[in-house]
N, CA and C atoms as a LAMMPS dump frame, in Angstrom:
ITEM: TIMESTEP
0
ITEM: NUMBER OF ATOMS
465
ITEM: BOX BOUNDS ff ff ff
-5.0000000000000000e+02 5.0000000000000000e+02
-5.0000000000000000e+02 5.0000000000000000e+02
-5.0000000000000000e+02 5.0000000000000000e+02
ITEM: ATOMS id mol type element x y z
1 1 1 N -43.682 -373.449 404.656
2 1 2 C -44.118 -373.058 403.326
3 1 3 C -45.204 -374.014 402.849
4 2 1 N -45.619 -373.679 402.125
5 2 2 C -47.424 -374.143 401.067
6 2 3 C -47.317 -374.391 400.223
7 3 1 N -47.839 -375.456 399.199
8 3 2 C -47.504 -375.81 398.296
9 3 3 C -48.3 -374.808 397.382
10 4 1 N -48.364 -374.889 396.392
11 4 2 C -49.088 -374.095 395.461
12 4 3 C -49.422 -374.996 394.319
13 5 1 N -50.319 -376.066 394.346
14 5 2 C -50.634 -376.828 394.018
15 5 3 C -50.49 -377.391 392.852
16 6 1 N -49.608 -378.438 391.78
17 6 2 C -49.53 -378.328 390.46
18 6 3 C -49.003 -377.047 390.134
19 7 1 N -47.601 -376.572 390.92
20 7 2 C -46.46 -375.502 390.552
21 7 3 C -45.266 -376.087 390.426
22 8 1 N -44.92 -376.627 391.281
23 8 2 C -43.683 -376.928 392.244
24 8 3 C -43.26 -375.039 392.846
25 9 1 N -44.099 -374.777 393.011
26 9 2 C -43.86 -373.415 394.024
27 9 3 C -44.443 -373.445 395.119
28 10 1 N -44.139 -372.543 396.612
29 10 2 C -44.27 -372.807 397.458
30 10 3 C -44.961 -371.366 397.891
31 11 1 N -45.905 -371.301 398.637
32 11 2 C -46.41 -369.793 399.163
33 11 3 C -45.707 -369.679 400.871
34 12 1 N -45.164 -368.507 401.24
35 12 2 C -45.417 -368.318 402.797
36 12 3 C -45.407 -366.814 402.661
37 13 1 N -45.927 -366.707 404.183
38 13 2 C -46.034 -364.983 404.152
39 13 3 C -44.737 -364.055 404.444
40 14 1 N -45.242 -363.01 404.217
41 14 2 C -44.283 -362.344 403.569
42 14 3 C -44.001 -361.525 404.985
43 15 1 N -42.43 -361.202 404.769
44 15 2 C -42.248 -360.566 406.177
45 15 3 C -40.787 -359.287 405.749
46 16 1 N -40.505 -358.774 407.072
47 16 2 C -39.549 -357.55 406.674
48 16 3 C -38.598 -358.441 406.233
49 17 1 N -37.742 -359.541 406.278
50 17 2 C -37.15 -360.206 405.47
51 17 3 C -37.007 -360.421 404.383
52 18 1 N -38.181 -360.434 403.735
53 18 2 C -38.129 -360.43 402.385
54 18 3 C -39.114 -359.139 401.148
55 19 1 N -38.31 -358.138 401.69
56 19 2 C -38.536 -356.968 401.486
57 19 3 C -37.722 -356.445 400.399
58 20 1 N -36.822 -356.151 400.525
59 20 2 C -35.534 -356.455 399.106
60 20 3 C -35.542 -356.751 398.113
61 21 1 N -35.95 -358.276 398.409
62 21 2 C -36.338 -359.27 397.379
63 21 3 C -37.397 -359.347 396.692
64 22 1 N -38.657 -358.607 397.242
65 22 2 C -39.984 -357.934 396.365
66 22 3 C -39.72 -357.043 395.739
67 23 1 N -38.92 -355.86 396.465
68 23 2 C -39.321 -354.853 395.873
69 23 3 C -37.948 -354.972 394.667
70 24 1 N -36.801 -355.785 394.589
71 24 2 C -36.707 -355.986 393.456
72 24 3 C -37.516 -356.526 392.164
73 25 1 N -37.801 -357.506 392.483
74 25 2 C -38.974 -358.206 391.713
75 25 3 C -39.392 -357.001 391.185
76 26 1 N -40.393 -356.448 392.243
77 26 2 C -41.427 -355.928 392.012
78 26 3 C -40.83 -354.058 390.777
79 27 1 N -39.81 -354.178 390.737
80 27 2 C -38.671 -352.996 389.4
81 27 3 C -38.571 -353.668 388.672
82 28 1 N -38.114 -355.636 388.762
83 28 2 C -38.095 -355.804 387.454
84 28 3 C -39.475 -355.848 386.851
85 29 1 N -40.58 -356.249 386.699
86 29 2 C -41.808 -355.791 385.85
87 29 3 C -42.95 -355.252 385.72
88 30 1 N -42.629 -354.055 387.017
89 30 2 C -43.456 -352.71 386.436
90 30 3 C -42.617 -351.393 386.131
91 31 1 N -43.295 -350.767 385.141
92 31 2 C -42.756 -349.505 384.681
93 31 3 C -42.437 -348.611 385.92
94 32 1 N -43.584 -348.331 386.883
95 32 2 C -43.502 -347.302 387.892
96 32 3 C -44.203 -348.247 389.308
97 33 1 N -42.863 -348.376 389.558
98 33 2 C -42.888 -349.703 390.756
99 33 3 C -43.249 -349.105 392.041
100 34 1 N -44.195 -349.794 393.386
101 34 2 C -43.868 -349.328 394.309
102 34 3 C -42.274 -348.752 394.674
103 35 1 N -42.49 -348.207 395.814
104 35 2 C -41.058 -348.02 396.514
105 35 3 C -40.707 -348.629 397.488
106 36 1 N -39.534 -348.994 397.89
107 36 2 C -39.66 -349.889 398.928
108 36 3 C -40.369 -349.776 400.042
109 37 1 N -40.302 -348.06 400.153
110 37 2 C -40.778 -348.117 401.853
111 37 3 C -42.298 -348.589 401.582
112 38 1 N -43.205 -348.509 400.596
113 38 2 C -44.822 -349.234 400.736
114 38 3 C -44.675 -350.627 401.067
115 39 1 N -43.433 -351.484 400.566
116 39 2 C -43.484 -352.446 401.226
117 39 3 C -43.419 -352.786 402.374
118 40 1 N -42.068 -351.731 402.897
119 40 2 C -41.626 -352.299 404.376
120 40 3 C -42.802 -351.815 405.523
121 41 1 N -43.918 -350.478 404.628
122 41 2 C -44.975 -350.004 405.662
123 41 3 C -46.438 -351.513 405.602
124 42 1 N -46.275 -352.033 404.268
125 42 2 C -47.464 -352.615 404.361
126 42 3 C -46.911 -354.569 405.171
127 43 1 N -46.015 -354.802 405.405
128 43 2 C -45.582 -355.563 405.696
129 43 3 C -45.577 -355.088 407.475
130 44 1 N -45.613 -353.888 407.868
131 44 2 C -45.143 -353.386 409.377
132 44 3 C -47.15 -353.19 409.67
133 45 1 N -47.785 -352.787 408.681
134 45 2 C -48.972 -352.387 408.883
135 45 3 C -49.81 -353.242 409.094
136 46 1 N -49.161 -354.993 408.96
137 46 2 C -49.773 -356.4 408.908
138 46 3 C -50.796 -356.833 407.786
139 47 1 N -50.55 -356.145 406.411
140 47 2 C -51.191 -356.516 405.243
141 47 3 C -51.034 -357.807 405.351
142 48 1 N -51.688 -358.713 404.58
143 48 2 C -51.977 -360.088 404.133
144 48 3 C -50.923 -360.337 403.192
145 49 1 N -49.71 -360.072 402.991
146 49 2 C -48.728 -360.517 401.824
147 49 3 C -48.07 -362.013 402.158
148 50 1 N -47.891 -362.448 400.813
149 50 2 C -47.215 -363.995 400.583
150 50 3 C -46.313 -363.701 399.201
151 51 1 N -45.111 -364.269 399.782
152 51 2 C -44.359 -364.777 398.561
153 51 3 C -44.677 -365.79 398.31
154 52 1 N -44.276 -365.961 396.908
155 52 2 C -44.628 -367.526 396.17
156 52 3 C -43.126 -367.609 395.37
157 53 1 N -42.339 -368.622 396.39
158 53 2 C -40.869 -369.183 395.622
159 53 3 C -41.114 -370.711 394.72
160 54 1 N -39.855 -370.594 394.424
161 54 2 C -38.707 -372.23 393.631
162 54 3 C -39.11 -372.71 394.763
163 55 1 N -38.699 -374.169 394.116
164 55 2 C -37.95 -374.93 395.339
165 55 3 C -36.855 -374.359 395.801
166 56 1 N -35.992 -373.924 395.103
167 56 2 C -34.757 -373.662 395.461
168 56 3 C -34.713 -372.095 396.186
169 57 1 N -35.565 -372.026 396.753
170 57 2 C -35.776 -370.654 397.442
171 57 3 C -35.922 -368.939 396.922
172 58 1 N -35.294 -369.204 395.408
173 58 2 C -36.115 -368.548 394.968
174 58 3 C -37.221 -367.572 394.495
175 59 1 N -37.415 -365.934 394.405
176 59 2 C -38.497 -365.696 394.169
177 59 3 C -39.257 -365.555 393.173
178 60 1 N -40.167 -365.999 393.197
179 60 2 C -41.192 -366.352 391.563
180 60 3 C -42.296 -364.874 391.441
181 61 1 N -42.737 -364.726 392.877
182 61 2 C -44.004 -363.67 392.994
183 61 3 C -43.866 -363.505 394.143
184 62 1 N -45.308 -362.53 394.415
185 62 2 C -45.752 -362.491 395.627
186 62 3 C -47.301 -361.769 395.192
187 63 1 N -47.906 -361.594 396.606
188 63 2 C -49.142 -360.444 396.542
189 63 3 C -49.28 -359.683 397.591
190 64 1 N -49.938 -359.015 397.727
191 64 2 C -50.576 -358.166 399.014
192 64 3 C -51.886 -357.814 398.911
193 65 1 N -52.977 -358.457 399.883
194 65 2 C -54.06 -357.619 400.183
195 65 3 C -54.429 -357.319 401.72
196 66 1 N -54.79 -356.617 401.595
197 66 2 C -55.406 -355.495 402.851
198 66 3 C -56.815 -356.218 402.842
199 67 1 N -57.254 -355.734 403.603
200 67 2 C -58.602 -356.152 404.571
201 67 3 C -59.694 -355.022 405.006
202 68 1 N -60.779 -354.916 404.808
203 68 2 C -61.821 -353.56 405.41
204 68 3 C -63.199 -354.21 405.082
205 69 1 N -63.42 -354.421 406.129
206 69 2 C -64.805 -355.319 406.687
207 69 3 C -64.655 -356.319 406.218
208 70 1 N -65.336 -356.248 405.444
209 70 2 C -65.903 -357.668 404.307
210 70 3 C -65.4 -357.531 402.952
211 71 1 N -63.891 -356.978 402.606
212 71 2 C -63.819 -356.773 401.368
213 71 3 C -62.617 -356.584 401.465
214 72 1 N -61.793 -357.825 400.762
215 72 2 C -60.002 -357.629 400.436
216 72 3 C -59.802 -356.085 398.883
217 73 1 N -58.911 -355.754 399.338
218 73 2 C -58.007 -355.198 398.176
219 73 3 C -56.941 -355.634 397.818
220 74 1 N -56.679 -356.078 396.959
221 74 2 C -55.704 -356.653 396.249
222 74 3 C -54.711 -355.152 395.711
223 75 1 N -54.152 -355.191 396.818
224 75 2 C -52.56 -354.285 396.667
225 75 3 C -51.568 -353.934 395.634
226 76 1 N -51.411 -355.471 395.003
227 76 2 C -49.983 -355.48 394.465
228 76 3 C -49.778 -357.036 394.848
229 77 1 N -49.529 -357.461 393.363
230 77 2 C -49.596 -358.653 392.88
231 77 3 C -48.244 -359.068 391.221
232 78 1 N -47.294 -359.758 391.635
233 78 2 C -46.533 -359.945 390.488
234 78 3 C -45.671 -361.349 390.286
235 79 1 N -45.968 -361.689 389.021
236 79 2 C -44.758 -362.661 388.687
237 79 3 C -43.348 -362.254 388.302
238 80 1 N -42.475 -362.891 388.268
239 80 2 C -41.089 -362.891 388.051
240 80 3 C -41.449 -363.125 386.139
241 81 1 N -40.345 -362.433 385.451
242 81 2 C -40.66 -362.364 383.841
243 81 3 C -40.626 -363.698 383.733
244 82 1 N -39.712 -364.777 384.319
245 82 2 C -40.054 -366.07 383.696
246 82 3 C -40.782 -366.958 384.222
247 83 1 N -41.436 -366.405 385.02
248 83 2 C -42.499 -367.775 385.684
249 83 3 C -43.767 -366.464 384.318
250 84 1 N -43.991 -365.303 383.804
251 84 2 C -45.015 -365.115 383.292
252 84 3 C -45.653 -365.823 382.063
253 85 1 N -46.721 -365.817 381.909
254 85 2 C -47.338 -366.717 380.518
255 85 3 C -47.634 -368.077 380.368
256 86 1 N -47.493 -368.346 381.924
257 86 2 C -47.182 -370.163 382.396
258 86 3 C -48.839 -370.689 382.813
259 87 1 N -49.596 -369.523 382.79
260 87 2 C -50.876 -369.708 383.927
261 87 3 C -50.522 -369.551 385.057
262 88 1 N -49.866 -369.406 385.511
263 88 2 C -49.35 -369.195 386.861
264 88 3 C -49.968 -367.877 387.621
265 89 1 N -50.593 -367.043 386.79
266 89 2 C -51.16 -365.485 387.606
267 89 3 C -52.487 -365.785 387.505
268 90 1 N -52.881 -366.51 386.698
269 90 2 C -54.581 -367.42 386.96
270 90 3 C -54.198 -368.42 388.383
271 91 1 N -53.448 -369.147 388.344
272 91 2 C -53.259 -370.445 389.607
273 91 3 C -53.487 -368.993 390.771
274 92 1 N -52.378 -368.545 390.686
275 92 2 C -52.076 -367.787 391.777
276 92 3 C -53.462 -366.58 391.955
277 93 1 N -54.232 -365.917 391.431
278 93 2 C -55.151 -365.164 391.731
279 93 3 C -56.802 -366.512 392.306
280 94 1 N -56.487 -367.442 391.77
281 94 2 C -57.332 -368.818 392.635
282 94 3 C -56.904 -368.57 394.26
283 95 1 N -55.49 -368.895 394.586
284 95 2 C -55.032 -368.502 395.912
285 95 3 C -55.595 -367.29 396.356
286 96 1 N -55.711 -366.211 395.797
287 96 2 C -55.742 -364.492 396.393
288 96 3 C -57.365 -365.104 396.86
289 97 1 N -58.465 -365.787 396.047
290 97 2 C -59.739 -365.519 396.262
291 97 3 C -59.249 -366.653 397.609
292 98 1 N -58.836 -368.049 397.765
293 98 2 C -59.321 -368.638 398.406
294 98 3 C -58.698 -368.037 399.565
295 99 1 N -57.995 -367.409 399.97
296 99 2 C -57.392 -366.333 401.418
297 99 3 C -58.251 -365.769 401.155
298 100 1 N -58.555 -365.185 400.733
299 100 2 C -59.517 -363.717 400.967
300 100 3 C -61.041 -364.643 401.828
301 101 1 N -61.353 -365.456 401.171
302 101 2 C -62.661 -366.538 402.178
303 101 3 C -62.206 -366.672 402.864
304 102 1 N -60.783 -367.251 403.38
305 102 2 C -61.106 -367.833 404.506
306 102 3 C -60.616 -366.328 405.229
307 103 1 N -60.864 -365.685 405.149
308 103 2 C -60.7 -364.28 405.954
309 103 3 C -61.993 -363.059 406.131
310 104 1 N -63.178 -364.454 405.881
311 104 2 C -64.739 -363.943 405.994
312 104 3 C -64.919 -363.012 404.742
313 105 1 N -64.11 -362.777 403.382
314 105 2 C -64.365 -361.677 402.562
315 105 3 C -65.544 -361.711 401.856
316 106 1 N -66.36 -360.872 400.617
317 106 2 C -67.447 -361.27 400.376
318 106 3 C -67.06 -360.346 398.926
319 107 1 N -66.242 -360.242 398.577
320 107 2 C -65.269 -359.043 397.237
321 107 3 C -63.765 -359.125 397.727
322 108 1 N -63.579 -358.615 396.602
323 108 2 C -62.479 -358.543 396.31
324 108 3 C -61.834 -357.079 395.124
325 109 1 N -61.175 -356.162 395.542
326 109 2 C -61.057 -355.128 394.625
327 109 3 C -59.422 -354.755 394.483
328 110 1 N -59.714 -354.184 392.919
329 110 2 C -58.444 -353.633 392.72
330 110 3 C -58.231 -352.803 391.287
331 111 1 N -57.446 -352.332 391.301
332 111 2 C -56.86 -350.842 390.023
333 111 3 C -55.774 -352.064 389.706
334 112 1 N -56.04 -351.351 388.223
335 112 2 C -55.221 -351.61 387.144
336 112 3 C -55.204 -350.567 386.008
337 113 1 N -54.016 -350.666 385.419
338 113 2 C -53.611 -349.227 384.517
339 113 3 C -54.615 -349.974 382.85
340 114 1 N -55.349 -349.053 382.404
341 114 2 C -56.102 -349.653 381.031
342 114 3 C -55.257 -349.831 380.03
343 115 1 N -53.617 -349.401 380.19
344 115 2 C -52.528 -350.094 379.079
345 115 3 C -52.505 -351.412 379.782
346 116 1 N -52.214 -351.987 380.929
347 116 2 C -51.913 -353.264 380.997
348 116 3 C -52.737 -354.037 380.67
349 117 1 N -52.827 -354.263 379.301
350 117 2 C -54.085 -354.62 378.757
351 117 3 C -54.016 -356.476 378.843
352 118 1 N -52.554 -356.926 379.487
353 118 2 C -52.705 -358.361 379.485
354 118 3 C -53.346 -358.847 380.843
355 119 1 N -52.755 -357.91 381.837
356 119 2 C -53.718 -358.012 383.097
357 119 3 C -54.914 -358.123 383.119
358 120 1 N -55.633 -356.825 382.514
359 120 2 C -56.736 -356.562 382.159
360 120 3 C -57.266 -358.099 381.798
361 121 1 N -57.172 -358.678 380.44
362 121 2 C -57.554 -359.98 380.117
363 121 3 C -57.633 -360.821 381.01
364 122 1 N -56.252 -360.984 381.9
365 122 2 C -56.924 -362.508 382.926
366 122 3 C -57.945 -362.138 383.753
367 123 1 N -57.611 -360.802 384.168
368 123 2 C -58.921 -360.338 385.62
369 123 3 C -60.16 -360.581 384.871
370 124 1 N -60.348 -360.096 383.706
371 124 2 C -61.866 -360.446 382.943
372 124 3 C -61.869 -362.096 383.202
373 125 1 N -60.728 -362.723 382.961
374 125 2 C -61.345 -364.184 382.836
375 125 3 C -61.451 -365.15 384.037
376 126 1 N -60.925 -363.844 385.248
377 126 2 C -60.947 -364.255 386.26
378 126 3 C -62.561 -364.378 386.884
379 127 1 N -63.303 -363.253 386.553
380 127 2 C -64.334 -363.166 386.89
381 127 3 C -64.548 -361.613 387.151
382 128 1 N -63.539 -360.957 387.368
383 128 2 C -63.555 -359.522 388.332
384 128 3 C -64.409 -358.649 386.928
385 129 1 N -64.514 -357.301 387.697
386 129 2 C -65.697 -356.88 386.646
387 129 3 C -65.513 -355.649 387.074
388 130 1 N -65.588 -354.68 385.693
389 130 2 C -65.232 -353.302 385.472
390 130 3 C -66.316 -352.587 386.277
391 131 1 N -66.03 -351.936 387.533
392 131 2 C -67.011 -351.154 388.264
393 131 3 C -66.61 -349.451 388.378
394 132 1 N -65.455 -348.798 387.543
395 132 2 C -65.631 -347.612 388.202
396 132 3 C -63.886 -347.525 387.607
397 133 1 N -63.554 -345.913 387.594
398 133 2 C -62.501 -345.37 386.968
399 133 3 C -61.885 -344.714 387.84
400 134 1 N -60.583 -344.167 388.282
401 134 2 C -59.835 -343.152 389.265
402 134 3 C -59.278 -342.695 388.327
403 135 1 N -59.617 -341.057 388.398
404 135 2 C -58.853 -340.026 387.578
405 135 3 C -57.353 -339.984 387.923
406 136 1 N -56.659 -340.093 386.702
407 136 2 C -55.082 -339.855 387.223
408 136 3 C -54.29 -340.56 388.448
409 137 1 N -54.521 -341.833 388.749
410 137 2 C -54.277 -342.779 389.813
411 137 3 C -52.853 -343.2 389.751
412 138 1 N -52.32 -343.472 388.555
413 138 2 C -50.912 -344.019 388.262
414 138 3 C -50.106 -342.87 387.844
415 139 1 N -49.03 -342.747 387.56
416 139 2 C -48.127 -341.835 387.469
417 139 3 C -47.609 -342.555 386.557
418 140 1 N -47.274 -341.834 385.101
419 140 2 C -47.343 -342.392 383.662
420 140 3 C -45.863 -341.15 382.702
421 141 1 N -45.254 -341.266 383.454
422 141 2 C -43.829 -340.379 382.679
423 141 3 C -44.012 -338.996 382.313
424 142 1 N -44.147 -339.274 381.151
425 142 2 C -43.957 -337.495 380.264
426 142 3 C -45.554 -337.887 379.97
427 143 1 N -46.694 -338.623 380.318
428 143 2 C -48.067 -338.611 379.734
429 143 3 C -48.244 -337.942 381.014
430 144 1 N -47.67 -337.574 382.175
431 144 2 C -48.618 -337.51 383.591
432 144 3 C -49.154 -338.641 384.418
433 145 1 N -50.221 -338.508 383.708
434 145 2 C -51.098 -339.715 384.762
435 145 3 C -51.7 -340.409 383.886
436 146 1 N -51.856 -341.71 384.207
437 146 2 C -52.896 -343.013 383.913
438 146 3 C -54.116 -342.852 385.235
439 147 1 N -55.548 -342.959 383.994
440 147 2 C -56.191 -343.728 384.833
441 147 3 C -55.65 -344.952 385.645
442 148 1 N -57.077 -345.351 386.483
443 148 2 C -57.025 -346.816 386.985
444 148 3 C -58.674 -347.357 386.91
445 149 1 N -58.425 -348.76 386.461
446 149 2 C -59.897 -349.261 386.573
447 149 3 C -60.194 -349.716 387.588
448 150 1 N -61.044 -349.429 387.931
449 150 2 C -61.433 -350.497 389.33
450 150 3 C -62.198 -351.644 389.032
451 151 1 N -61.339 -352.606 389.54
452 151 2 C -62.675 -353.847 389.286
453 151 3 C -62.23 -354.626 390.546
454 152 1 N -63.85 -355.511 390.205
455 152 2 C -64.281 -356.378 391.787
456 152 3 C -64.585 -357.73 391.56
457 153 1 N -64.619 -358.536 392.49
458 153 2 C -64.736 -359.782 392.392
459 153 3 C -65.899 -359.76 393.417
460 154 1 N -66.484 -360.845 393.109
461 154 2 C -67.89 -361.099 394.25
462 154 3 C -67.456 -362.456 394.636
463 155 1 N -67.423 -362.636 395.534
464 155 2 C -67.001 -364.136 395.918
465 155 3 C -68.137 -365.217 397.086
């Protein structure tokens, strides 16, 4: 495991082992969560995923990005409700860019729903930048569908 520098959290990658344990996470704080099997396919498909635990083993987060040429996608990315509001999804999206370099990238992309309007805020202050809309991308209850924004990072 990796330190995660000024956390006391630790990064390693993510494997069918800890599949369970995301995709819980990953129900407790989104509305309309992957399902497990995207995990257990993007974990079998050799996506770029890392958990980020406690010391105490712990799960705090994780992410996933995929790879296509010269340009990560950022998959699916989450904190645990109480590691949120800590800076910790700023620390941790620092990590997403510096993997994504050392994996020759030259961008970085990803959707987000235009209600998650707190996401929205860090990616702006991340640097990433509103390039483009997907009609009906999210699946949004009795509304139907949510857009998704697309935004990119240039790195």
């Amino acid at each position: 495991m990796t330190p995660l520098d000024g956390t006391g959290l630790h990064l390693a990658p993510m494997t069918a082992a800890d599949v369970d344990e995301v995709w819980a996470l990953e129900c407790s704080v989104f509305p309309y969560p992957w399902t497990r099997g995207n995990f257990v396919d993007a974990v079998a498909s050799g996506y770029d995923g890392w958990t980020v635990r406690e010391e105490d083993g712990a799960l705090a987060g994780y992410y996933l990005l995929m790879y296509a040429l010269d340009e990560a996608h950022l998959l699916d990315v989450a904190l645990s409700g109480k590691r949120q509001r800590q800076g910790l999804g700023r620390r941790l999206l620092d990590e997403i860019v510096a993997r994504a370099r050392s994996q020759g990238m030259v961008s970085i992309l990803l959707e987000v729903r235009p209600s998650n309007e707190r996401a929205l805020e860090v990616y702006r202050r991340h640097g990433y930048i509103h390039i483009g809309r997907r009609k009906g991308y999210y699946p949004a209850g009795a509304a139907g569908r949510e857009d998704a924004i697309v935004m990119r990072l240039d790195l």
